[in-house]
C-alpha positions in Angstrom: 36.5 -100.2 42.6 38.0 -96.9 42.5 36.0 -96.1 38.9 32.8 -96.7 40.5 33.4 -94.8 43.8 34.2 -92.3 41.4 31.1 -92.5 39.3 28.8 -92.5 42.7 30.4 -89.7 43.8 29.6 -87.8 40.9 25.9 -88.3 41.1 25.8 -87.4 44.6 27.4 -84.5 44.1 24.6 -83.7 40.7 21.9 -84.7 43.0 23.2 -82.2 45.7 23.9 -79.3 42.9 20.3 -80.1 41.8 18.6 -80.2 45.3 20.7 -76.6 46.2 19.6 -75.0 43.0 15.9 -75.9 43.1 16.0 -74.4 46.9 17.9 -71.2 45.9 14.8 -70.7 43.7 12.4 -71.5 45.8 13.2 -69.2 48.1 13.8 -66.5 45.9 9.8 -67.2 45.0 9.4 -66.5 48.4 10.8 -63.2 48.8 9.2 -62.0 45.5 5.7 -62.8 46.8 6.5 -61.3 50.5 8.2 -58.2 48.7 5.9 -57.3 45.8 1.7 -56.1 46.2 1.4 -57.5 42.3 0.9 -61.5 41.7 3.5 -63.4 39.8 1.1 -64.0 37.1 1.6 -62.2 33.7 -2.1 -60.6 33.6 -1.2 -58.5 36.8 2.1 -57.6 35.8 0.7 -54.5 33.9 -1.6 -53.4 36.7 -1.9 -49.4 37.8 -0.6 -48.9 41.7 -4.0 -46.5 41.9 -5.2 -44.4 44.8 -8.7 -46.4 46.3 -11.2 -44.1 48.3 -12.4 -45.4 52.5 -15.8 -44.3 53.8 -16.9 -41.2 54.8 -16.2 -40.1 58.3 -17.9 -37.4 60.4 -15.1 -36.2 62.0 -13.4 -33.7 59.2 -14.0 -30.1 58.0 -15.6 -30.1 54.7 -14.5 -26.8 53.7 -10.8 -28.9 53.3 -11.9 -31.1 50.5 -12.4 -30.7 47.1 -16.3 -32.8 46.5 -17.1 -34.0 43.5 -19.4 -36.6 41.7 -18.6 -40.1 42.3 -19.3 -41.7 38.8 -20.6 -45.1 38.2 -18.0 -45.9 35.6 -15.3 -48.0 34.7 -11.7 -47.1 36.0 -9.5 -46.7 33.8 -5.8 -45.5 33.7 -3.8 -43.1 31.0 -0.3 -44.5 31.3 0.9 -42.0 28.8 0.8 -44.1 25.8 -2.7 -46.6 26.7 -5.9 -46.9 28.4 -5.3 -49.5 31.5 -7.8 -51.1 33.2 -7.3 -51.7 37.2 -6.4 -55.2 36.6 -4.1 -54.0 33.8 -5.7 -54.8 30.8 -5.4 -53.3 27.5 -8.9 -50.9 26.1 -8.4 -51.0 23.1 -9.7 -47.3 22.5 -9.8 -46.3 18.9 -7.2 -43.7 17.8 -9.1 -41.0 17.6 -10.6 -41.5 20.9 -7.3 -40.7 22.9 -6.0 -38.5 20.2 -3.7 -35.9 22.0 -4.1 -37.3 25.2 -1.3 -36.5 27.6 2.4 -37.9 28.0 1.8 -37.6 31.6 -0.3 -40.4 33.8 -3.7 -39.8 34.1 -6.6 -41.1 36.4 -10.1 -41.7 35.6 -13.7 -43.3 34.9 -14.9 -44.1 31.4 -18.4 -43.2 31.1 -21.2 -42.4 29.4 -24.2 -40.9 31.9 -25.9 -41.9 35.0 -27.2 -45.3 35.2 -25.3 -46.5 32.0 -22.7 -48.7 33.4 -24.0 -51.6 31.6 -23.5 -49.7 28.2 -20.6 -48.1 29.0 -18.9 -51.6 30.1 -20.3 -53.5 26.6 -18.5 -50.6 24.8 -15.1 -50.6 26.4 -14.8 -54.2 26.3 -14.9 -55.2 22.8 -11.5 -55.2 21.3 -12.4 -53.3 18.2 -10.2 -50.1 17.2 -13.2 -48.9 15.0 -15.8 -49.5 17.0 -18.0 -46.2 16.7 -20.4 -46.5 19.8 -16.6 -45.4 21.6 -18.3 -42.2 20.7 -20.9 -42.4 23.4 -17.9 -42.5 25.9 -15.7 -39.8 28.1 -12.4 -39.8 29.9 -13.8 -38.6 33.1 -10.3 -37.7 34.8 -10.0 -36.9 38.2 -6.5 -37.4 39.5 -3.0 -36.6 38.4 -1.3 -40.0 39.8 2.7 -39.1 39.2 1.9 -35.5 40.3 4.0 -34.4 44.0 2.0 -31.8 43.7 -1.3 -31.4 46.5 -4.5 -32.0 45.3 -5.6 -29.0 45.3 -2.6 -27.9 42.5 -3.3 -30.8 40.6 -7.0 -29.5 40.3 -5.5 -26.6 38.4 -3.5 -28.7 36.2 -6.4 -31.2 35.2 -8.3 -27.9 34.3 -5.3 -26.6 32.0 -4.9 -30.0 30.8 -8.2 -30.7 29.4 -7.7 -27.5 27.7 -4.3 -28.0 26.2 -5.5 -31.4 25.3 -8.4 -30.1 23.4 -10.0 -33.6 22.9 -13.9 -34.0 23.2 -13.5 -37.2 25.2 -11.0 -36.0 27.8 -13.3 -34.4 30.3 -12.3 -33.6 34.2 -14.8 -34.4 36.9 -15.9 -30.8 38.4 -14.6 -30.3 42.0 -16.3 -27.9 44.0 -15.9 -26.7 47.9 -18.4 -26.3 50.1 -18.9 -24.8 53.3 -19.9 -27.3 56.0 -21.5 -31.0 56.6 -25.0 -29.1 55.7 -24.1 -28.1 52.5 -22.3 -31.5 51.8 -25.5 -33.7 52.5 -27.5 -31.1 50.5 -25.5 -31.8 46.8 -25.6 -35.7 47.9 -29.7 -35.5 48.2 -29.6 -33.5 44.7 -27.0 -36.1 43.2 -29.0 -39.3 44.3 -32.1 -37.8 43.5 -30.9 -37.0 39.6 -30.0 -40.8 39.5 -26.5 -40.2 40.4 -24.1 -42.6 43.3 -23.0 -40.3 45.6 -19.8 -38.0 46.2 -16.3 -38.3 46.3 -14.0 -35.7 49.7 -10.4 -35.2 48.2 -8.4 -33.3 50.6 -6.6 -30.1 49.3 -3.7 -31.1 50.8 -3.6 -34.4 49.8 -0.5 -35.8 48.0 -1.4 -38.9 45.8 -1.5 -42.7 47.4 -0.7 -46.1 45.4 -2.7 -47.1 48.5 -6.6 -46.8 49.8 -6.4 -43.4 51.5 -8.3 -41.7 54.2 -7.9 -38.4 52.5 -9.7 -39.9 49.9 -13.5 -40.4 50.6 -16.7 -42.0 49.0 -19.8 -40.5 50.5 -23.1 -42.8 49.2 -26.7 -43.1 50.8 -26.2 -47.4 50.4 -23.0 -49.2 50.7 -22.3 -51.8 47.9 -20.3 -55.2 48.2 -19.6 -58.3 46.1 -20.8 -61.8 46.5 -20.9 -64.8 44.6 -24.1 -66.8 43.5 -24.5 -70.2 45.6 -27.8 -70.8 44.7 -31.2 -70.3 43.4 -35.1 -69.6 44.9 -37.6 -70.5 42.5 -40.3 -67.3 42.1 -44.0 -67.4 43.0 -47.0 -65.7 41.9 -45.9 -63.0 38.6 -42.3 -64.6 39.0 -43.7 -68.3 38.7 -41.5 -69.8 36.2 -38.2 -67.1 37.1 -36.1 -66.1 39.4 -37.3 -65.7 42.7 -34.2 -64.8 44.9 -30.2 -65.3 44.7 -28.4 -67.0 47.5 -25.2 -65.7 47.8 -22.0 -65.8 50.1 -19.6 -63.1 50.6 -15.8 -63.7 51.6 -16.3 -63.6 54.8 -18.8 -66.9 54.7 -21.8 -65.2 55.0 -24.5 -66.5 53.2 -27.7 -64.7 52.4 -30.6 -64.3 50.1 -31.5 -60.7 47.6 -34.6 -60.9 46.4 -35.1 -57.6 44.8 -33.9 -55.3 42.3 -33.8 -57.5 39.2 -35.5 -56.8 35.9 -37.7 -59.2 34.3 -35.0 -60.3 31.8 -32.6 -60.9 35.2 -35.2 -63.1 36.7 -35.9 -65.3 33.5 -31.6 -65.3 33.0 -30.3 -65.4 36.4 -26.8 -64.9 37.1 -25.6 -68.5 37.2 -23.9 -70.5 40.3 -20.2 -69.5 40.7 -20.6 -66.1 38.8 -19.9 -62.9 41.3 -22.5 -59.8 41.8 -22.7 -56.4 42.9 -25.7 -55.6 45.4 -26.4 -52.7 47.7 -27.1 -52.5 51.3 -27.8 -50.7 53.9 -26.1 -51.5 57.3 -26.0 -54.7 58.9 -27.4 -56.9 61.3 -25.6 -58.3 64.5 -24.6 -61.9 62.4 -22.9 -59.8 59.6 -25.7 -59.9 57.1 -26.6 -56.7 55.3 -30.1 -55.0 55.6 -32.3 -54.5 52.3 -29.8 -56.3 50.1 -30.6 -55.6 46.2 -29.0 -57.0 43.5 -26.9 -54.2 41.5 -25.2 -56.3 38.5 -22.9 -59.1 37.2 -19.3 -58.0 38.1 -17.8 -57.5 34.9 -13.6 -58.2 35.4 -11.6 -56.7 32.5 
């Protein structure tokens, strides 16, 4: 009798051992996904802490900001050693593409030209070290993310940087000052009217943020968003056959159709159900739903 209290005792006190391990654990999952902004997953684990830009508001002095161009290209991040994408991912740049590139972290677009994105992204993806169309390509840097310096010192240090570097792919993004709101809307007009996105307000005094910033600004004549594909509107009359419009729903819940800005090919190979786009807008209406949507692109995640 005493054998057997002995034995059921023993599995009791596994059992409990078991039960208070597998809680200790638990919780410790907890705090990990209170206490850290990356997921537990191994594909985030890499991912830059990177500065993201809020809207332009009217209520600065634009002769305290550096503006520049704001580039329609793919972010990328120089961790001294790699090109990182903003989900963490490996480019897989050919060596003599970053060849003397900095020790130091670097922040930037890669990119080829104005309306190029599509290109740009096809090159950068392909995991090929000796793929030559990398030649088409620039390190468009713009920020200095381990820098305490203010922005406006780390604008000098991109500039000697570049130079010391002495690499035709490692360009900086020119940052100029102007004078007032007048002169500020002026470049924008010339920008968008060359085929370019808009402008980017850095304050001079700015340290940099592993955060979106308000002294970080993007400054476009359309707002863009993400959505994904819910359904599909058959064309009519030179679209018979295609694509007529997308339905889509943003995060929010708010479902809407764009109708416009796809090519022929789009129309006859639309993005399919489940896949999530870029569009453009402008404003919205009182139920949430923004005016003049157009589609922009596929979202390509790397």
């Amino acid at each position: 009798m005493t054998t057997l209290y002995h034995k059921f005792e023993s599995k009791l006190l596994n059992r409990c051992f078991v039960k208070s391990v597998l809680l200790s654990v638990c919780q410790t999952l907890i705090v990990l996904s209170i206490s850290t902004p990356y997921s537990l997953s191994a594909k985030n684990l890499n991912a830059p802490a990177i500065q993201l830009a809020t809207s332009y508001r009217q209520d600065i002095i634009v002769s305290d900001y550096f503006v520049s161009e704001k580039l329609d290209g793919i972010r990328a991040y120089w961790d001294g050693q790699q090109l990182l994408s903003k989900q963490g991912n490996t480019f897989t740049a050919p060596d003599w593409f970053i060849a003397n590139f900095p020790r130091q972290a670097v922040d930037g677009e890669l990119w080829i030209a104005r309306q190029t994105f599509e290109q740009a992204s096809s090159i950068v993806r392909t995991q090929d070290k000796h793929n030559q169309r990398w030649q088409q390509v620039k390190f468009m840097i713009f920020d200095l993310p381990t820098s305490p310096q203010p922005f406006s010192e780390r604008v000098t240090a991109m500039e000697q940087l570049v130079t010391s570097t002495n690499n035709p792919y490692f360009k900086m993004i020119p940052q100029n000052k102007l004078t007032d709101s007048e002169a500020l809307f002026n470049l924008l007009d010339k920008v968008v009217n060359a085929g370019g996105e808009g402008l980017m307000l850095h304050h001079q005094d700015a340290l940099y943020q592993h955060l979106r910033s308000r002294d970080l600004m993007k400054l476009k004549r359309f707002e863009d968003a993400e959505a994904t594909v819910v359904g599909h509107f058959p064309g009519k009359g030179k679209y018979q056959g295609m694509l007529g419009a997308l339905l889509v729903e943003t995060e929010d819940g708010i479902r809407f159709k764009i109708g416009t800005g796809f090519s022929d090919k789009e129309r006859q190979n639309p993005p399919p159900i489940g896949k999530v786009i870029t569009y453009r807008y402008t404003g919205k209406t009182r139920n949430n739903i923004p005016r003049f949507a157009s589609f922009m692109r596929v979202r390509a995640i790397y």
